[in-house]
C-alpha positions as CSV (number, residue, x, y, z in Angstrom):
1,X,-37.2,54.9,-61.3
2,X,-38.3,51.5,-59.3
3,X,-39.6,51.9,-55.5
4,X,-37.2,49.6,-53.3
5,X,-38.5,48.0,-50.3
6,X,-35.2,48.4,-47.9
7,X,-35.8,44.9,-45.4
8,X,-32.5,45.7,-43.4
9,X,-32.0,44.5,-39.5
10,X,-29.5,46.7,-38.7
11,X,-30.2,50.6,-38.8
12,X,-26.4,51.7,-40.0
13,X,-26.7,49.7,-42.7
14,X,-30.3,50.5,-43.9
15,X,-29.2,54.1,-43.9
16,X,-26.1,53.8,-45.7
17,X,-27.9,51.5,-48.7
18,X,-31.2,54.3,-48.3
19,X,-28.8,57.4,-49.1
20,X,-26.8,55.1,-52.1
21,X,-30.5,54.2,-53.8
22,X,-31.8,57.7,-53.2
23,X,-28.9,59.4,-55.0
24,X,-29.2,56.9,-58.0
25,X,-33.1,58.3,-58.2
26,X,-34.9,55.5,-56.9
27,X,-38.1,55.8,-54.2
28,X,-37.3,54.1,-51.0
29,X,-39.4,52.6,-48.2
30,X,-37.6,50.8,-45.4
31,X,-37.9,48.2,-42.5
32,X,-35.9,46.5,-39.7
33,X,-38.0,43.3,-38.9
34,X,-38.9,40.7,-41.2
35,X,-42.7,40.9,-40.5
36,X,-43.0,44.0,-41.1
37,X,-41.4,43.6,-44.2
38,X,-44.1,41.2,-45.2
39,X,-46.7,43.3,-44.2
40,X,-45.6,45.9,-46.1
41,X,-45.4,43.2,-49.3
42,X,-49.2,42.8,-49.0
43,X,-50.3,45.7,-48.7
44,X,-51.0,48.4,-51.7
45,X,-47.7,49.8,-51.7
46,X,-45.7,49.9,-54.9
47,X,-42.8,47.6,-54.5
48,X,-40.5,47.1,-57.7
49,X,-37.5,45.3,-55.7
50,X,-37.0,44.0,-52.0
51,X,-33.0,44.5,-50.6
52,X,-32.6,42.2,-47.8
53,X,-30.4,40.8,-45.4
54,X,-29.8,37.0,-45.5
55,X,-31.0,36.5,-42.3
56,X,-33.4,38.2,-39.7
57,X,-34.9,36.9,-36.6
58,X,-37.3,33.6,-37.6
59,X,-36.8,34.6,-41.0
60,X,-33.7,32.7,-43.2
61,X,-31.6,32.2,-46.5
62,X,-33.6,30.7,-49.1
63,X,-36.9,30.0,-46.7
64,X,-36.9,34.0,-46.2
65,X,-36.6,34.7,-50.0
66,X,-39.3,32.0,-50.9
67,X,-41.9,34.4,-48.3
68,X,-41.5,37.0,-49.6
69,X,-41.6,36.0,-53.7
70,X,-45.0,34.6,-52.0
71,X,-46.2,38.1,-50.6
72,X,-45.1,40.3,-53.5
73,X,-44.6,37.8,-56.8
74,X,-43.8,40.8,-59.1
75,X,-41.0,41.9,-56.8
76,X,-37.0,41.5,-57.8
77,X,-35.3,39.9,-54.8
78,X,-31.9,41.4,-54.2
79,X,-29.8,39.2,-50.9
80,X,-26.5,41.0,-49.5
81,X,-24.5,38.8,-47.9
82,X,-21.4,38.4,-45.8
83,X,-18.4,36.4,-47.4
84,X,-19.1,33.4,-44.5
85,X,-22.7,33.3,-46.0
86,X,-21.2,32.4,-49.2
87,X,-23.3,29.1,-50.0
88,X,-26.4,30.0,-48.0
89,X,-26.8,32.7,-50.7
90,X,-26.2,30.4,-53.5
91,X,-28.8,28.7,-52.2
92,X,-31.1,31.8,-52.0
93,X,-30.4,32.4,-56.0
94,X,-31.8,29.1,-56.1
95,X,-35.0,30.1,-54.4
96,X,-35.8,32.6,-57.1
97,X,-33.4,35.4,-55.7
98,X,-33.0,38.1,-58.6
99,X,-29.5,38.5,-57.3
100,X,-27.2,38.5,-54.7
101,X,-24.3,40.7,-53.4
102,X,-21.5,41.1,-50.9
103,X,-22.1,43.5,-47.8
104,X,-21.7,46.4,-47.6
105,X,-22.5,47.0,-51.4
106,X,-20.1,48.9,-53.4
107,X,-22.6,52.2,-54.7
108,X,-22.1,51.6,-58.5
109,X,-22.5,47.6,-58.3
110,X,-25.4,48.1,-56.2
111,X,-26.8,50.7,-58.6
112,X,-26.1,48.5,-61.3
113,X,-27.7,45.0,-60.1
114,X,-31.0,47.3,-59.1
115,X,-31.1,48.3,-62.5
116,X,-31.0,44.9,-63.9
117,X,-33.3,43.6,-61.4
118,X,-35.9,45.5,-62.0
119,X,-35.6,45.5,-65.7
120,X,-34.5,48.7,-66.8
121,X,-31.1,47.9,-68.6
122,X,-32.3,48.4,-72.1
123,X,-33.0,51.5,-74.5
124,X,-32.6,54.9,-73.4
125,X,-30.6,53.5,-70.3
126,X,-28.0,51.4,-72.6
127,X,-25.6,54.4,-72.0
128,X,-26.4,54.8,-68.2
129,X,-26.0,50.6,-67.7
130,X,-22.7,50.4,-69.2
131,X,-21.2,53.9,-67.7
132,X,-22.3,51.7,-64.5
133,X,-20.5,48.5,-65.7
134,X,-17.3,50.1,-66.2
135,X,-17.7,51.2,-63.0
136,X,-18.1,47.9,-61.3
137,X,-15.2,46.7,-63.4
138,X,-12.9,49.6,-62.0
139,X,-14.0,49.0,-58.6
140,X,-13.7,44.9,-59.0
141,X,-9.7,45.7,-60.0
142,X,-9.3,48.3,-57.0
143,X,-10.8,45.5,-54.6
144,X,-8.4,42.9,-56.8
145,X,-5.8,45.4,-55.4
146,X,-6.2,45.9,-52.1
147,X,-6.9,42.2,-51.8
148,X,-3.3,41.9,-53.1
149,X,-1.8,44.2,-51.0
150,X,-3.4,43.3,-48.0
151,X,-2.3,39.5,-48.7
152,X,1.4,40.2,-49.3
153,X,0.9,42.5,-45.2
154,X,-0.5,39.5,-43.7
155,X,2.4,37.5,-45.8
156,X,5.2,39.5,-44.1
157,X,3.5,39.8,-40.5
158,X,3.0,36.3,-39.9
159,X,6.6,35.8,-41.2
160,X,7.7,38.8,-39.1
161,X,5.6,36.7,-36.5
162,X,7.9,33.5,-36.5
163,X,11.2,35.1,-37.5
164,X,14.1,36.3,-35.1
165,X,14.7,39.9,-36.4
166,X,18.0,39.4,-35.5
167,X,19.6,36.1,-36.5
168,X,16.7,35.2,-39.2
169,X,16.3,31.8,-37.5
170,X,12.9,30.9,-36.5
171,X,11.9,32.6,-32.8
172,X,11.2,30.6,-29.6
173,X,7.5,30.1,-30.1
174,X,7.7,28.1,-33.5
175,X,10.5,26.1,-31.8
176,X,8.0,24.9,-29.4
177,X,5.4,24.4,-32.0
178,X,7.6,22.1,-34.0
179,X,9.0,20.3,-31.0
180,X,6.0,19.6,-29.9
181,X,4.7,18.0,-33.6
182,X,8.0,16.2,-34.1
183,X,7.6,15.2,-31.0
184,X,4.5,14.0,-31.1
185,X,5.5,12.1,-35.1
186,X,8.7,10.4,-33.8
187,X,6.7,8.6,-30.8
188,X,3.8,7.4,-32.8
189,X,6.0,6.1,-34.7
190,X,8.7,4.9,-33.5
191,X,11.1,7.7,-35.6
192,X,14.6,9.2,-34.4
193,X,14.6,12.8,-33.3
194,X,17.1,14.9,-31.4
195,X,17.5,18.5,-29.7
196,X,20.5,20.6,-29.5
197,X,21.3,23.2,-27.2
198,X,24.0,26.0,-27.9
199,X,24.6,29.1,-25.6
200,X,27.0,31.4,-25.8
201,X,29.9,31.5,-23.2
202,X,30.3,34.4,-20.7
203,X,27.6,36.0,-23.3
204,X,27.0,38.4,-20.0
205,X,31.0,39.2,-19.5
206,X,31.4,39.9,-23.6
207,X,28.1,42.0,-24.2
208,X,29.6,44.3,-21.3
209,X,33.0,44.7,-22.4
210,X,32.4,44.7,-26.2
211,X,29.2,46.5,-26.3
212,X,25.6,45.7,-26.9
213,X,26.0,46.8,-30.7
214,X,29.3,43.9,-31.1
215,X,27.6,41.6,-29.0
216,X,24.6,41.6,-30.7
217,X,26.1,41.5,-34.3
218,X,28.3,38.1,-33.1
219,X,24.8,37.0,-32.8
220,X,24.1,37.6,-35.9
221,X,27.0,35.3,-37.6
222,X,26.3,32.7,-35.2
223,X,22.8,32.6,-36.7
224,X,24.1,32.4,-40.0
225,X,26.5,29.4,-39.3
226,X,23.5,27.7,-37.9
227,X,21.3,27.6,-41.2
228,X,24.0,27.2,-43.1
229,X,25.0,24.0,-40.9
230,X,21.3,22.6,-41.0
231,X,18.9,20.6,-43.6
232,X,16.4,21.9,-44.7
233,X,14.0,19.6,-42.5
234,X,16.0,21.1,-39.5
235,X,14.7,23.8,-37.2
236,X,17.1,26.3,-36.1
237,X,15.7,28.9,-34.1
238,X,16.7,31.7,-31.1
239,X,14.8,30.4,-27.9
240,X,16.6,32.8,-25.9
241,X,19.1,36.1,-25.6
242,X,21.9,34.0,-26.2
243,X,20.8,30.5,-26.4
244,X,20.3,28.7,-29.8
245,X,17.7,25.3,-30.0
246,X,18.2,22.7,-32.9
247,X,15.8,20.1,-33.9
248,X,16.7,17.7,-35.8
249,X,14.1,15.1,-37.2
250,X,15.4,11.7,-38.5
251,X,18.1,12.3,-36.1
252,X,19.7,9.5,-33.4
253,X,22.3,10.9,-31.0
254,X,24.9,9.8,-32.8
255,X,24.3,11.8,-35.6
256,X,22.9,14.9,-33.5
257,X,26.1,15.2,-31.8
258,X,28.1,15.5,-34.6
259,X,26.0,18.5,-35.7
260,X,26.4,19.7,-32.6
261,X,30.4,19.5,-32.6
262,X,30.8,20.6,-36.1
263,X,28.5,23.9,-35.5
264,X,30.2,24.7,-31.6
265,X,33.6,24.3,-33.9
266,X,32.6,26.8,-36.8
267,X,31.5,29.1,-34.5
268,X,34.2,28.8,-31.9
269,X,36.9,29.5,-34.9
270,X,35.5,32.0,-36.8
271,X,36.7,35.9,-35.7
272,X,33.9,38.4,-34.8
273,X,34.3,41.9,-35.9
274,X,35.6,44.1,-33.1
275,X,35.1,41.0,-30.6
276,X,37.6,38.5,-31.7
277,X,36.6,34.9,-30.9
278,X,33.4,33.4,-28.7
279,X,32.8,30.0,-28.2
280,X,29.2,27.9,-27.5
281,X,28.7,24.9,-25.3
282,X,26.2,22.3,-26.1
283,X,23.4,20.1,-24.8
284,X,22.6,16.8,-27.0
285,X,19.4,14.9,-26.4
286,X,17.8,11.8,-28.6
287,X,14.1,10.9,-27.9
288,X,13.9,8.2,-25.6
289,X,9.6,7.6,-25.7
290,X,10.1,5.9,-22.3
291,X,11.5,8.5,-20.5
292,X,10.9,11.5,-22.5
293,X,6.8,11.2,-22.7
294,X,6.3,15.2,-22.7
295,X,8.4,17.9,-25.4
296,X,8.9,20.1,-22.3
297,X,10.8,17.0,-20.8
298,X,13.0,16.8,-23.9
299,X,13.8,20.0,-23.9
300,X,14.4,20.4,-20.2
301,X,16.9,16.8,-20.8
302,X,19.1,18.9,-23.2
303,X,19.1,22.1,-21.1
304,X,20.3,19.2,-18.3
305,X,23.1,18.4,-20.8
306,X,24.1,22.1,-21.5
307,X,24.2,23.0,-18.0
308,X,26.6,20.1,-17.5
309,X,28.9,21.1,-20.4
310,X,29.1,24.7,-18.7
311,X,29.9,23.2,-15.6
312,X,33.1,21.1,-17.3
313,X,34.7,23.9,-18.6
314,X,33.2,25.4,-21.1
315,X,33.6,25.5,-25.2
316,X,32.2,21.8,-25.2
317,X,29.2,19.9,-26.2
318,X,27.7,17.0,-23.7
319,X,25.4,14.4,-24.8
C-alpha cells in the first residue's frame, strides 16, 4: 500500500480523510501547516502521494502544488477543493496536480483516485479498481439524486416564499419588488404604468358575522377573479388582510381604470358560499414622473384614491 502525506489545515478534516485512508490499508503521516509539510517532503520519509488543501496560509492553488512537486518530485499530488474553488483547481491540474477532488471526499472516490495516483490500478488490483469504480458511479447517481431533490425544495420554498398561501396571487413583498423595477423602467423611459388598489368593504363587519373560515374562503374567489382578470405581464398580489394591489405595465389611466371597474364588478356580482355578496372599492393611479419620483409615492397616491372611494360610499373605484 502507498504512504500518504496528509497536508490538511484543519484538524476535523485531517482526521476524517486519516481514518478513510487507513481503513483502505494505506500508511499515513499528517500535517496542518504548509511548512511543515515541506519539511517533511525533504526529508527521508517515504512519501508516495501528498493530499492537500487548496490553500493554506502563504501557501496557494497552483503556486502551492508547483512547491511541493519541487520538494518531493516522485510524489502524486492529490488537491480537494470546495465547489467556489472550482477554477483555481483547474488551474492546479495544470501545475502537475495528479488529481483533484471535491471536499469532503466521498470514501470510495477517494480510495479510488489514490489508487490511480499512485499507480496501482493494474494486475492483481484490476478486480479491487473496478469494485471501487462502481462504487464511485453509485455514489455519483445518489449525489445526482439528492442534488435533484434538493433543487425541486429550494424550487417550492422560494415559490412558497413569493406566493399568498391563500389567494395564490403573489404576496406583498414581490409587489414591492416589481413596483419598484417597473417603476424604475417606465421613468427611464418614458413608458405607461398604473396601480390598482382593491379592498374589501366592511371586511371587519363580514369576517365577524360570517366567520373567519367564510371570510377567508371569499378571499379566496376574489383572488381567483383577479388572475383570471389580468395579463400575464400583470402583477396581482395580496399586500394586505383584505387589500388586493394591481400593477399594470404598459398601462395609462385610462386603461387601468377599466380594469379596475371590470374586476370591482366581477367581484361585486358573484355570490360567496355561505356569505352571499361583498363588494371592493378601488384606488387608480398612472405614473406621473413629475410628481411620482419614489414607488412608495405611487403607491401611497392610489391608497389616497382608495381612501377617497371609501369615503363616497363605497362599492366604487376612484381615479
Amino acid at each position: 500500500m502507498a504512504r500518504i502525506l496528509l497536508a490538511l489545515k484543519e484538524s476535523a478534516a485531517r482526521k476524517a480523510v486519516e481514518s478513510l485512508l487507513l481503513a483502505q490499508g494505506h500508511g499515513v503521516d499528517g500535517v496542518q501547516a504548509a511548512e511543515a509539510a515541506l519539511e517533511h517532503l525533504v526529508g527521508p520519509s517515504q512519501v508516495d502521494a501528498v493530499v492537500t488543501d487548496i490553500w493554506h496560509p502563504g501557501a496557494h492553488g497552483a503556486g502551492w502544488v508547483a512547491r511541493i512537486m519541487a520538494a518531493r518530485p516522485s510524489a502524486s499530488v492529490l488537491v480537494l477543493f470546495h465547489p467556489t474553488e472550482h477554477a483555481v483547481a483547474v488551474e492546479c491540474l495544470k501545475a502537475g496536480a495528479a488529481d483533484i477532488l471535491l471536499a469532503p471526499p466521498h470514501p470510495d472516490e477517494l480510495a479510488l483516485r489514490v489508487w490511480r495516483a499512485v499507480g496501482m490500478g493494474g494486475g492483481a488490483n484490476a478486480a479491487r479498481v473496478e469494485e471501487l469504480q462502481r462504487a464511485l458511479g453509485d455514489a455519483s447517481a445518489e449525489l445526482k439524486r439528492a442534488q435533484d431533490a434538493r433543487a425541486g425544495l429550494e424550487t417550492t420554498l422560494l415559490r412558497h416564499a413569493m406566493v399568498d398561501p391563500l389567494t395564490g396571487l403573489s404576496n406583498r413583498r414581490v409587489f414591492e419588488e416589481r413596483l419598484a423595477a417597473e417603476h424604475g423602467r417606465a421613468r427611464r423611459f418614458g413608458r405607461p404604468l398604473s396601480v390598482v388598489l382593491l379592498d374589501v368593504d366592511h371586511a371587519d363587519r363580514a369576517e365577524q358575522h360570517f366567520g373567519s373560515e367564510t371570510f377567508q374562503e371569499a378571499l379566496r374567489l376574489m383572488g381567483q377573479f383577479l388572475r383570471e382578470g389580468l395579463r400575464e405581464t400583470d402583477v396581482a398580489a395580496r399586500v394586505d388582510d383584505d387589500e388586493f394591489g394591481l400593477l399594470l405595465v404598459e398601462t395609462p389611466l385610462g386603461g387601468a381604470r377599466e380594469v379596475a371597474v371590470e374586476l370591482k364588478r366581477a367581484i361585486g356580482s358573484a355570490s360567496y358560499p355561505q356569505a352571499g355578496r361583498m363588494t371592493v372599492s378601488g384606488g387608480v393611479v398612472s405614473l406621473d414622473p413629475n410628481l411620482h419620483k419614489e414607488p412608495a409615492v405611487l403607491w401611497e397616491a392610489a391608497r389616497t384614491l382608495l381612501k377617497r372611494a371609501k369615503e363616497a360610499g363605497r362599492d366604487r373605484v376612484e381615479g
